[in-house]
C-alpha positions as CSV (number, residue, x, y, z in Angstrom):
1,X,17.8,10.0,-0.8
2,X,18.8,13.0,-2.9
3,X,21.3,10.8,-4.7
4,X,18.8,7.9,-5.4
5,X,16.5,10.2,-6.8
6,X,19.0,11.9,-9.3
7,X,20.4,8.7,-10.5
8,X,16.9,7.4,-11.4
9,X,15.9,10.5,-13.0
10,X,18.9,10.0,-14.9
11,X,17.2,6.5,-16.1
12,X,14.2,7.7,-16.8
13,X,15.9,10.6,-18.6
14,X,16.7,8.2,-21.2
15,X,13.5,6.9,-21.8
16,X,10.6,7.3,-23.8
17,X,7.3,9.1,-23.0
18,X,6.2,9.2,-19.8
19,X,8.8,7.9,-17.9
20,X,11.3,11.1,-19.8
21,X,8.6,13.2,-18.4
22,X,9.0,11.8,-15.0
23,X,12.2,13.3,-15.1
24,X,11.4,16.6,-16.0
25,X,9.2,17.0,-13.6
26,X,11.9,16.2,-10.9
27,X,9.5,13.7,-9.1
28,X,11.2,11.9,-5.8
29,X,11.4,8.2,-7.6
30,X,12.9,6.4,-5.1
31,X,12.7,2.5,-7.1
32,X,12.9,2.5,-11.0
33,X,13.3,-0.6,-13.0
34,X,11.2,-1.7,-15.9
35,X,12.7,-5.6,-16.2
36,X,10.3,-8.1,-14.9
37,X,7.3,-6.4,-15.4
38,X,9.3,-3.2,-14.1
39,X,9.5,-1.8,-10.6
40,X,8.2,2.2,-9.3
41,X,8.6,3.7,-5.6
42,X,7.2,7.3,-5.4
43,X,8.6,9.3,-2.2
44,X,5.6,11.9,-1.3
45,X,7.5,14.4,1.6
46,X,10.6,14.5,3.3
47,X,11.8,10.5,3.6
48,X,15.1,11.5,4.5
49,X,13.7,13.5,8.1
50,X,10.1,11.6,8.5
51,X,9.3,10.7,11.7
52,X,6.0,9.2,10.6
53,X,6.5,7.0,7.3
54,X,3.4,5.1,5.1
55,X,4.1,2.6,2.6
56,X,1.2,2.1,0.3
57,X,1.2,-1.0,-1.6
58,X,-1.1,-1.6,-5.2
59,X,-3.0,-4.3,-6.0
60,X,-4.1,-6.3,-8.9
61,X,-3.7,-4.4,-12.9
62,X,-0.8,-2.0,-11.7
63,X,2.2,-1.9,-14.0
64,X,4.6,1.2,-13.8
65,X,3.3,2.8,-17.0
66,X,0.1,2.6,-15.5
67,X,1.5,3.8,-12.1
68,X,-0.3,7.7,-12.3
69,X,-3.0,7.1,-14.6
70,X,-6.3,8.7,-13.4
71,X,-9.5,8.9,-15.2
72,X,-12.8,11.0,-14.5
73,X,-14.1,7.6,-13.4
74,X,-11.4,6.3,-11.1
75,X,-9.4,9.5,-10.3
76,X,-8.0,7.4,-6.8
77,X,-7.1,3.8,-8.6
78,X,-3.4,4.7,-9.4
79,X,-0.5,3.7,-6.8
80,X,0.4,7.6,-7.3
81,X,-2.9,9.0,-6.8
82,X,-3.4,7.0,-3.4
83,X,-0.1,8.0,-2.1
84,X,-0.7,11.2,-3.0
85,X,-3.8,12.1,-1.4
86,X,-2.8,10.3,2.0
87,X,0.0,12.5,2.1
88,X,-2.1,15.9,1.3
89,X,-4.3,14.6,3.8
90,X,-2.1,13.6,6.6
91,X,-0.5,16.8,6.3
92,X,-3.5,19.0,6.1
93,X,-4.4,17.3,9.4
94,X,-1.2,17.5,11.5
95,X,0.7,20.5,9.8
96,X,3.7,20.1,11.6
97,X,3.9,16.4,11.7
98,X,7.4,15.0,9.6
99,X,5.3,12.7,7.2
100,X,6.2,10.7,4.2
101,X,4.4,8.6,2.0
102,X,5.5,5.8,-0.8
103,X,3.3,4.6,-3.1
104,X,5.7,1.2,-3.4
105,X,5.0,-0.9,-6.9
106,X,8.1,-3.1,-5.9
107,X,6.6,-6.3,-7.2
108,X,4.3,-7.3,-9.9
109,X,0.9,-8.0,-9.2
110,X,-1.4,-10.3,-10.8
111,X,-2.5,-8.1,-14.5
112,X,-6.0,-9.2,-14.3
113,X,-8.5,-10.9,-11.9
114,X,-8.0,-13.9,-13.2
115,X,-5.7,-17.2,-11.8
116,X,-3.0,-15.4,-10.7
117,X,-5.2,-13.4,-8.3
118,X,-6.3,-16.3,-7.3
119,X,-3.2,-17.3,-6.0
120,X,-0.2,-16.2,-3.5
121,X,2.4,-16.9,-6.0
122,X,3.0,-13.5,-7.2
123,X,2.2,-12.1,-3.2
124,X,5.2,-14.1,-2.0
125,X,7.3,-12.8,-4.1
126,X,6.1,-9.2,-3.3
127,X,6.2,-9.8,0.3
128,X,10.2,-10.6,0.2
129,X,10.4,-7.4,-1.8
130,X,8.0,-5.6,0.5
131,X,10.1,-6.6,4.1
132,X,13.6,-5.8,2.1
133,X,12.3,-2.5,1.1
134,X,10.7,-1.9,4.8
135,X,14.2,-3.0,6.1
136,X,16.1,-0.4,4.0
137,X,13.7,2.5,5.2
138,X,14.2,1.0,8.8
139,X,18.0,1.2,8.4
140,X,17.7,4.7,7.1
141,X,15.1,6.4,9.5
142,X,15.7,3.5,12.6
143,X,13.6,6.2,15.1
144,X,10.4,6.3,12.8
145,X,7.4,4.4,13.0
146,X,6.4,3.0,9.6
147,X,2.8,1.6,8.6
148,X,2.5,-0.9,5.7
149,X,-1.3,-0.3,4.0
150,X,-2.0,-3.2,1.6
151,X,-5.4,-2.0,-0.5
152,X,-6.8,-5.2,-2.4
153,X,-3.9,-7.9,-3.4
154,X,-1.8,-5.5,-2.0
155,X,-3.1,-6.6,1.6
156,X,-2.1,-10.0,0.9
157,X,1.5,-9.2,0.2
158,X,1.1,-7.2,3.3
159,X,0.2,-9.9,5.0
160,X,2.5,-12.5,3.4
161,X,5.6,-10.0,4.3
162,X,4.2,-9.3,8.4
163,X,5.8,-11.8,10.1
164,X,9.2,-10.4,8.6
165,X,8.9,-6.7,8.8
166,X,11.1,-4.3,11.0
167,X,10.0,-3.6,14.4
168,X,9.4,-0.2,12.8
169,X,6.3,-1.4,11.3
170,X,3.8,-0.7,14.6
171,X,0.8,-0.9,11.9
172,X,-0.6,-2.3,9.1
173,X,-3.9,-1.1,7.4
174,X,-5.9,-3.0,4.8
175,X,-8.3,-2.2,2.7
176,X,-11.0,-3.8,0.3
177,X,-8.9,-7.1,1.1
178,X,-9.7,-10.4,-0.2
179,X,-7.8,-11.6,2.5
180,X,-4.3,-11.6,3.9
181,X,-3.3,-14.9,3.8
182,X,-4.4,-16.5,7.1
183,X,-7.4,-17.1,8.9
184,X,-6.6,-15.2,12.1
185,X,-4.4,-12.0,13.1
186,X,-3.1,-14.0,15.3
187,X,-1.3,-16.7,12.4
188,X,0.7,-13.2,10.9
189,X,3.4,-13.6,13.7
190,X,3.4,-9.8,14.4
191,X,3.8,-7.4,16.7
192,X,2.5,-4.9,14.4
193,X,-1.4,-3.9,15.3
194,X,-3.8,-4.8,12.1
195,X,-6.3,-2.8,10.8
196,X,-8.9,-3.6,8.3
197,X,-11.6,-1.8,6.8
198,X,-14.1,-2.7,3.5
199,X,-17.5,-0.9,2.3
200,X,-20.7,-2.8,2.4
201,X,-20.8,-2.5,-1.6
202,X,-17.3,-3.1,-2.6
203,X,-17.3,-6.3,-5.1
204,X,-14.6,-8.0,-2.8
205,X,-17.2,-9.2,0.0
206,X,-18.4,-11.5,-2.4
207,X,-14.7,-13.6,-2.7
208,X,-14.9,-16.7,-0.7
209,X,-13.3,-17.0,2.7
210,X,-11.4,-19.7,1.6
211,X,-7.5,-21.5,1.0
212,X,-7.6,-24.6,-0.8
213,X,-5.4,-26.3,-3.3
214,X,-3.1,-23.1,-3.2
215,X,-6.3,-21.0,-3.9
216,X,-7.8,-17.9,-1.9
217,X,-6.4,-15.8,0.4
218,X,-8.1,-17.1,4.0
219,X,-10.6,-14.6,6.4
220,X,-11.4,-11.8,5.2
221,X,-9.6,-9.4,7.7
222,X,-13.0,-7.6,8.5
223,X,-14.6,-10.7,10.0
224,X,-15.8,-10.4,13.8
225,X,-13.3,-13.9,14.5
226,X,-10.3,-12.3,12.5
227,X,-9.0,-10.2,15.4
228,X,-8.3,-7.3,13.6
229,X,-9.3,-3.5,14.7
230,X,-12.2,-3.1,12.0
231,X,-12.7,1.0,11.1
232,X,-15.2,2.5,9.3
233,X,-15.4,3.2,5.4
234,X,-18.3,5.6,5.2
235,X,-18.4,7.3,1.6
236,X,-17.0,4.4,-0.3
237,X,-19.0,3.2,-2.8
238,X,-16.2,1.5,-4.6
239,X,-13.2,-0.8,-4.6
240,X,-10.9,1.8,-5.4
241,X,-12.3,4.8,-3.5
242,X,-10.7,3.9,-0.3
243,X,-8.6,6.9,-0.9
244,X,-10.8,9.5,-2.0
245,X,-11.1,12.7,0.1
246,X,-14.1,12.9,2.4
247,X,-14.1,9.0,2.8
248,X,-13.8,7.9,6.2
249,X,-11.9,5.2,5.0
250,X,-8.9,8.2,4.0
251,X,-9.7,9.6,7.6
252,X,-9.0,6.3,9.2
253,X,-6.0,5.7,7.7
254,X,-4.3,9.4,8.2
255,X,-4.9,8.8,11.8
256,X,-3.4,5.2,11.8
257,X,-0.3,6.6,10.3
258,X,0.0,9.7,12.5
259,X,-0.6,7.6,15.4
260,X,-3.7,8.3,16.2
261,X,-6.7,5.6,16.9
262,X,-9.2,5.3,14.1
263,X,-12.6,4.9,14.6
264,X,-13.1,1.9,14.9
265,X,-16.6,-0.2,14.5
């Protein structure tokens, strides 16, 4: 791991503005590539001795020179930011738990809420990425149990990539989804248990249930016929608050990842 970071802070080394900084700051960047649209894996904790390992994968708008971006508005919207927090909170909860956390922009989502959104095009090709990226932690930590969270498109290349992923992955967590691709749990071909939780007043309830013509992304996870363990989102009055402290949403996941049951609804 050690090696893999230095080499890519030797990249970004050579680059300009934020990514030089990157470097500086001797951040654990596990993925760096900025062809294609460019390509960002933050390592928060330990990777190389976690028992416990959450991938955390980005939806729609995220680029990497967007990848840590915060406002005052959306201070939790950033790949970064989520990863971030999950980790200060799962380790604030069980101290002495070996927990690491990737915020993983391995693919390029759709840059606006337009067509490609729309569409599984650009999920497909993120959920190859995602299970050859889950496969390389797998190979590297075989003994630790690895949950995949998906938070808006992201859930869809979650659920794109589920039927493929390492026995590793015991759980997978979505949140504010517009779907993962299927219209039951059941059609992910997965061992993996499914989690899904959306607030009452996130703008994604209102995205039709729908597939058609290569358009929409099926049930929405949180419906009673999906089959999906359904936990509660308490404090989230937003589509990108899922990880904000306090939430219940943040609580929900920490305990998924740690192994513990989330409350569910």
């Amino acid at each position: 791991m050690r090696l893999r970071y230095r080499a890519n802070r030797a990249v970004m080394a050579t680059s300009h503005g934020e990514f030089r900084a990157w470097a500086e700051q001797r951040r654990q960047i596990l993925e760096f590539d900025r062809r294609s649209g460019g390509r960002v894996a933050e390592v928060f904790g330990d990777l190389a001795r976690a028992d416990r390992i959450a991938v955390v994968v980005p939806g729609v708008g995220n680029r990497p020179a967007t990848f840590d971006r915060a406002t005052a508005e959306h201070p939790y919207r950033s790949p970064h930011a989520q990863a971030a927090q999950l980790y200060r909170q799962a380790t604030a909860t069980a101290p002495g738990a070996r927990v690491a956390v990737v915020a993983w922009l391995g693919y390029r989502p759709p840059v606006d809420l337009g067509r490609g959104a729309a569409r599984e095009e650009l999920a497909r090709a993120g959920a190859t990425a995602l299970d050859r990226f889950a496969a390389g932690l797998a190979a590297v930590r075989p003994h630790a149990a690895i949950t995949v969270i998906g938070h808006s498109y992201g859930s869809v290349v979650a659920g794109l990539a589920a039927h493929r992923l390492p026995r590793q992955v015991g759980d997978i967590a979505v949140v504010g989804s517009p779907g993962m691709g299927v219209d039951r749990a059941a059609d992910l071909h997965t061992r993996a248990r499914i989690w899904a939780g959306c607030a009452g007043d996130d703008w994604i309830r209102d995205v039709p249930d729908v597939q058609l013509l290569g358009v929409g992304h099926g049930t929405a996870p949180t419906d009673p016929g999906f089959g999906a363990h359904v936990f509660g989102t308490a404090g989230v009055h937003a589509h990108d608050q899922y990880f904000a402290p306090g939430t219940e949403s943040l609580a929900n996941l920490t305990a998924i990842v740690l192994g513990r049951d989330a409350a569910v609804r």
